[in-house]
C-alpha positions in Angstrom: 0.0 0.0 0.0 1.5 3.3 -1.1 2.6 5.7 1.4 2.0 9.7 1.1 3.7 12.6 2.6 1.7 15.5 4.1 1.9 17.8 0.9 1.0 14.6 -0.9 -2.8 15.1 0.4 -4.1 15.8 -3.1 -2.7 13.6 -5.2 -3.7 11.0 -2.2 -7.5 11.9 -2.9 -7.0 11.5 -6.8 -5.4 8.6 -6.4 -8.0 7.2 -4.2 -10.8 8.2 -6.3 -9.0 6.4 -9.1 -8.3 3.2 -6.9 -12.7 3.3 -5.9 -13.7 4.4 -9.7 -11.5 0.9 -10.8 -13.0 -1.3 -8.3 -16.4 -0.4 -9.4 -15.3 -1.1 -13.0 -14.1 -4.5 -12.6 -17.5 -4.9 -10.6 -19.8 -3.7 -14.0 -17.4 -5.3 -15.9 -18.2 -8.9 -14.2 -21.8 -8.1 -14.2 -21.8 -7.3 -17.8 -22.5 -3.6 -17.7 -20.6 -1.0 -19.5 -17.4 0.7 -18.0 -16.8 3.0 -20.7 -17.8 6.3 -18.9 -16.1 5.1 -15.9 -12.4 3.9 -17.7 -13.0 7.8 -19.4 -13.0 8.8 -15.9 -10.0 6.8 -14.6 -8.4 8.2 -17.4 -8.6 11.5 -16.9 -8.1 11.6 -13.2 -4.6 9.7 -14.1 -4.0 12.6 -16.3 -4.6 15.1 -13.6 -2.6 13.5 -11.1 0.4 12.9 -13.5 -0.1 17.0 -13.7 -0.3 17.4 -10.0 2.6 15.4 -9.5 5.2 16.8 -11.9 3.9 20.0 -10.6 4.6 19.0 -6.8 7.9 17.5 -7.0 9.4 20.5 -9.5 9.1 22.9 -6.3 9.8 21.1 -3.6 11.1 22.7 -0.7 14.6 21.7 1.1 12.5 20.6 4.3 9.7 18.6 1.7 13.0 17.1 -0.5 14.2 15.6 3.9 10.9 13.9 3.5 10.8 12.5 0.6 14.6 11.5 0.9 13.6 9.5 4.3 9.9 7.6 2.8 10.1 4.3 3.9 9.1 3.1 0.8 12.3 4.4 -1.0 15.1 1.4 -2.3 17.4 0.4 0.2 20.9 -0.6 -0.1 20.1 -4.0 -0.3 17.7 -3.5 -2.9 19.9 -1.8 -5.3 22.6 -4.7 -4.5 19.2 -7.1 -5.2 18.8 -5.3 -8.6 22.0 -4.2 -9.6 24.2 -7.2 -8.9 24.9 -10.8 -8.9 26.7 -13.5 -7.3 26.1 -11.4 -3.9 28.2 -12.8 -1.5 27.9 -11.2 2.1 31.0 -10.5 4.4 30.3 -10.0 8.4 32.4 -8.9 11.0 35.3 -6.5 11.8 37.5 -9.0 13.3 38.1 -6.9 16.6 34.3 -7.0 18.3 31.5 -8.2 16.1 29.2 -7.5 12.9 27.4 -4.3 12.8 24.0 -4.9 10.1 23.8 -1.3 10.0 26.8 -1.4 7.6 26.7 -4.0 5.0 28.6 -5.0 2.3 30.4 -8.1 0.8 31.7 -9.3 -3.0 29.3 -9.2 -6.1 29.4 -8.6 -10.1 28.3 -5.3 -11.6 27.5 -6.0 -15.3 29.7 -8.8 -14.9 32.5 -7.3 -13.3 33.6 -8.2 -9.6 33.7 -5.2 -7.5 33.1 -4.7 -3.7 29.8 -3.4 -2.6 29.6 -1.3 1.0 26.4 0.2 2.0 24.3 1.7 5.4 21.1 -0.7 5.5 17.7 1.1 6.9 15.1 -1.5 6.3 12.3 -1.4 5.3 9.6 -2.7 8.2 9.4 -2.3 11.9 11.9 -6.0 12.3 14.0 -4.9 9.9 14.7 -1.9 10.8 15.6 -2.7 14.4 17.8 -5.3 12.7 19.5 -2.9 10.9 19.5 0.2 13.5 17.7 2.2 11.3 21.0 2.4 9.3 23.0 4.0 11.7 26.3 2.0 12.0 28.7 1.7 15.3 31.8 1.7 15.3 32.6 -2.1 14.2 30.1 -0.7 11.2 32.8 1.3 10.5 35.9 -1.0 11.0 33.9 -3.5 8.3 34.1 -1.0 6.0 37.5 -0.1 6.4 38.4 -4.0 5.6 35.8 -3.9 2.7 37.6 -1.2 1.4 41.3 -2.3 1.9 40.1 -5.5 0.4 38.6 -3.9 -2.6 42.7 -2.5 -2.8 44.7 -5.4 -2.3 42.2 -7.3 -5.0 42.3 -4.4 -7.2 38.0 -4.1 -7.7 35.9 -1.2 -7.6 34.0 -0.2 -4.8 30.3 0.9 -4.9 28.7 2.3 -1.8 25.5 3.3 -1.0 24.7 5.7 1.6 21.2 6.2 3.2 21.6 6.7 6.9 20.7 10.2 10.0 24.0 9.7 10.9 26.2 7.0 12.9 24.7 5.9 15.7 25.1 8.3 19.0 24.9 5.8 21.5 27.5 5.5 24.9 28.2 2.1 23.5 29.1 3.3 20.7 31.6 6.2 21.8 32.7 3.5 24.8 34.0 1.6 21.7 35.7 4.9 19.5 33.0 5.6 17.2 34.8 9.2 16.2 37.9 7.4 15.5 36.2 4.3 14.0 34.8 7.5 11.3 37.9 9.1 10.8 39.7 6.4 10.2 37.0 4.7 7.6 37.6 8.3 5.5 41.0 7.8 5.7 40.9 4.4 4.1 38.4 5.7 1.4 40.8 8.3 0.9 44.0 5.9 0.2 41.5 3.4 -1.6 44.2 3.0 -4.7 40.8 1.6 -6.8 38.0 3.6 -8.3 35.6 4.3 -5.8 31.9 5.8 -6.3 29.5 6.6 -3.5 25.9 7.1 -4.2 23.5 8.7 -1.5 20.4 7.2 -2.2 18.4 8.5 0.9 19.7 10.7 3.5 23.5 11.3 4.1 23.6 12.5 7.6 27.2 13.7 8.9 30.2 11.6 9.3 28.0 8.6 9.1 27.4 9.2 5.6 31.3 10.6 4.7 32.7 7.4 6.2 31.8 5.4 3.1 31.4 8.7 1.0 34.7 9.6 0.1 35.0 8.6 -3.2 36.4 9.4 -6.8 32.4 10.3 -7.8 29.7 11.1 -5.3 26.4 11.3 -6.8 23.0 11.6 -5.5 19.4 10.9 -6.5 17.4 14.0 -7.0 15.6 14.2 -4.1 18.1 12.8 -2.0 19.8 14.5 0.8 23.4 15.4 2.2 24.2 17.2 5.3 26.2 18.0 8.1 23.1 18.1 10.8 19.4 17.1 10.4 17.2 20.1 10.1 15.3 19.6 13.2 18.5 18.7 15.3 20.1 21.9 14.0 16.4 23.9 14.7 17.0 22.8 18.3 20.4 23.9 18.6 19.7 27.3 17.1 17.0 28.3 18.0 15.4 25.7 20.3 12.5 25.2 18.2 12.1 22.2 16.2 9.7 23.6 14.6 12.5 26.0 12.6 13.1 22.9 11.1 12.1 24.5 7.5 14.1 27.5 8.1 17.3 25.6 8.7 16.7 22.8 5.7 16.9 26.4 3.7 20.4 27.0 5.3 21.8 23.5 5.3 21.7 23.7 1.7 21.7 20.2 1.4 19.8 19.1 -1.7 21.5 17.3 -4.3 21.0 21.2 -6.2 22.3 22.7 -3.9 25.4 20.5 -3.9 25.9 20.1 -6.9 25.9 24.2 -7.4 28.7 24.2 -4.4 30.4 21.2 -6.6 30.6 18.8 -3.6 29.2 16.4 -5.2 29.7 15.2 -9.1 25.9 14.0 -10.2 22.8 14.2 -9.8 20.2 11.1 -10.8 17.0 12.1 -11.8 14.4 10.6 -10.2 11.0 8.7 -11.6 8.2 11.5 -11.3 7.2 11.5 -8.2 10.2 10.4 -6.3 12.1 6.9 -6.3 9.3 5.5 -3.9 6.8 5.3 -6.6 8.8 3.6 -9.0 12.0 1.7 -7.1 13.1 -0.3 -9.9 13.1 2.3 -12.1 15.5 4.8 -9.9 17.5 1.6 -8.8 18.3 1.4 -12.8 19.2 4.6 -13.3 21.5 4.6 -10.7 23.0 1.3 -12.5 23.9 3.4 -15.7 24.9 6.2 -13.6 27.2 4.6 -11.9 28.1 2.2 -15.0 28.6 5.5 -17.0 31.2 6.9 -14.2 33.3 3.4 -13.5 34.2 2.9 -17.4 35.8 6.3 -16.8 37.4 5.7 -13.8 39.0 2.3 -14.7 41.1 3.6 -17.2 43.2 5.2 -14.7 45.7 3.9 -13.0 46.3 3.9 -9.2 48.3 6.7 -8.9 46.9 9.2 -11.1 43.4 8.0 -9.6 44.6 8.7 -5.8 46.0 12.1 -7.3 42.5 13.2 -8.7 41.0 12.2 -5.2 43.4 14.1 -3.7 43.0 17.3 -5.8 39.2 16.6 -6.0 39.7 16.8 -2.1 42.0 20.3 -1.7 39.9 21.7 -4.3 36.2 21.2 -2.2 38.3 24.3 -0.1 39.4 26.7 -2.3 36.0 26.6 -4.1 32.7 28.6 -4.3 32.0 28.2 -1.0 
């Protein structure tokens, strides 16, 4: 059953006028009366909410994009390494303390080719998402990355990650166990990575959770994904101590893929299906396949010093730029 968003109200009536004006079709239909005003109907009501909803999602605002970006019924990691690869092969643990499911990741082919797959994991149901922590990894999250990632080196295969997480996960446990270093040192890896490496934020990329697998050769985003250093409402009650300013600081986070893109942070931005990737997932999961297709076959024709000397001036340049 399709989820909608607050500002989705009106194409939620259309939609269920549609869904009533069918059922009473297929009711005619098996009593052998004649649909044909009705399918008219259906017809244009489909037309009117195609309108509505190009017209809704061509304005959205930076708070309305944090919405859309965090719909539950968006693909998750896992679904884009359901639809994208084969020959998934899942690798657990950091060797030190345990397996974080937060943070996943193992061996697969893309189009054939082996490469190494990370990703933050949301779910997508009430047990999944507990399973997963709502995608917000701890600190042996981070350390299975970092031997992902230093795998991916010594094996010489590409790296795809796939970000979608509010940030790592804040807990005592977490910091108990060095979850700022655990970060640091995951960049730092992604950095040195001396294999092309591509990040795509498919959801929310909150803080260092996000830049811990994000440091790559090419960062792109979906279009109504999001990437920032703070949630909206967190930095609302920080500033002003009023979640409700949350619309207010989503305008000064600047952290739509436009926005980002416009600042040159990032190096792509996906278009979406109309109406955001929730309404179609395997139609966003497959344009993030040639995107990120489209990007590798440049990448791989560079070798691994001049590709960890474009990284590195990709890097130094983010600080000198328009910002």
């Amino acid at each position: 059953m399709r989820q909608f968003l607050d500002f989705e109200k009106s194409i939620a009536e259309l939609e269920t006028k549609i869904d009533e004006l069918r059922q009473v079709g297929s009711q005619e239909n098996s009593s052998g009366s004649n649909g044909i005003n009705i399918d008219d109907e259906i017809a244009r009501l489909s037309d009117k909410t195609d309108k509505l909803l190009r017209t809704t999602y061509s304005k959205l605002t930076p708070l309305q994009k944090v919405l859309v970006a965090r719909h539950a019924q968006r693909p998750k990691a896992l679904d884009y390494v359901r639809l994208l690869t084969t020959d998934y092969t899942p690798l657990a643990g950091d060797r030190a303390f345990g397996d974080d499911e937060a943070m996943v990741g193992g061996l697969a082919r893309f189009q054939g080719r082996p490469v190494v797959i990370v990703g933050t994991e949301r779910g997508h149901d009430t047990e999944t998402r507990l399973k997963h922590n709502f995608g917000m990894a701890r600190p042996e999250g981070y350390r299975k990355a970092q031997r992902l990632v230093e795998m991916a080196g010594r094996f010489g295969l590409p790296i795809l990650s796939f970000i979608d997480t509010a940030g790592a996960w804040p807990g005592i446990d977490a910091e108990a166990r060095g979850q700022a270093q655990a970060i640091a040192r995951s960049i730092d890896v992604c950095l040195k990575a001396p294999v092309p490496l591509i990040a795509t934020i498919i959801g929310e990329g909150g803080s260092g959770g996000a830049i811990a697998i994000g440091a790559g050769d090419r960062v792109l985003m979906l279009e109504h994904s999001i990437y920032s250093v703070i949630s909206p409402e967190a930095a609302a009650s920080i500033l002003w101590r009023d979640p409700k300013m949350a619309s207010t600081s989503a305008e000064a986070l600047k952290l739509t893929a436009q926005d980002l893109l416009g600042f040159e942070l990032i190096d792509r931005i996906i278009p979406e299906p109309i109406g955001g990737a929730q309404r179609a997932p395997e139609q966003a999961v497959e344009a993030v396949g040639k995107a990120i297709a489209e990007e590798l076959a440049v990448l791989t024709e560079l070798t691994g010093p001049a590709l960890l000397q474009k990284r590195r001036d990709k890097y130094l340049n983010m600080t000198r730029g328009p910002i």
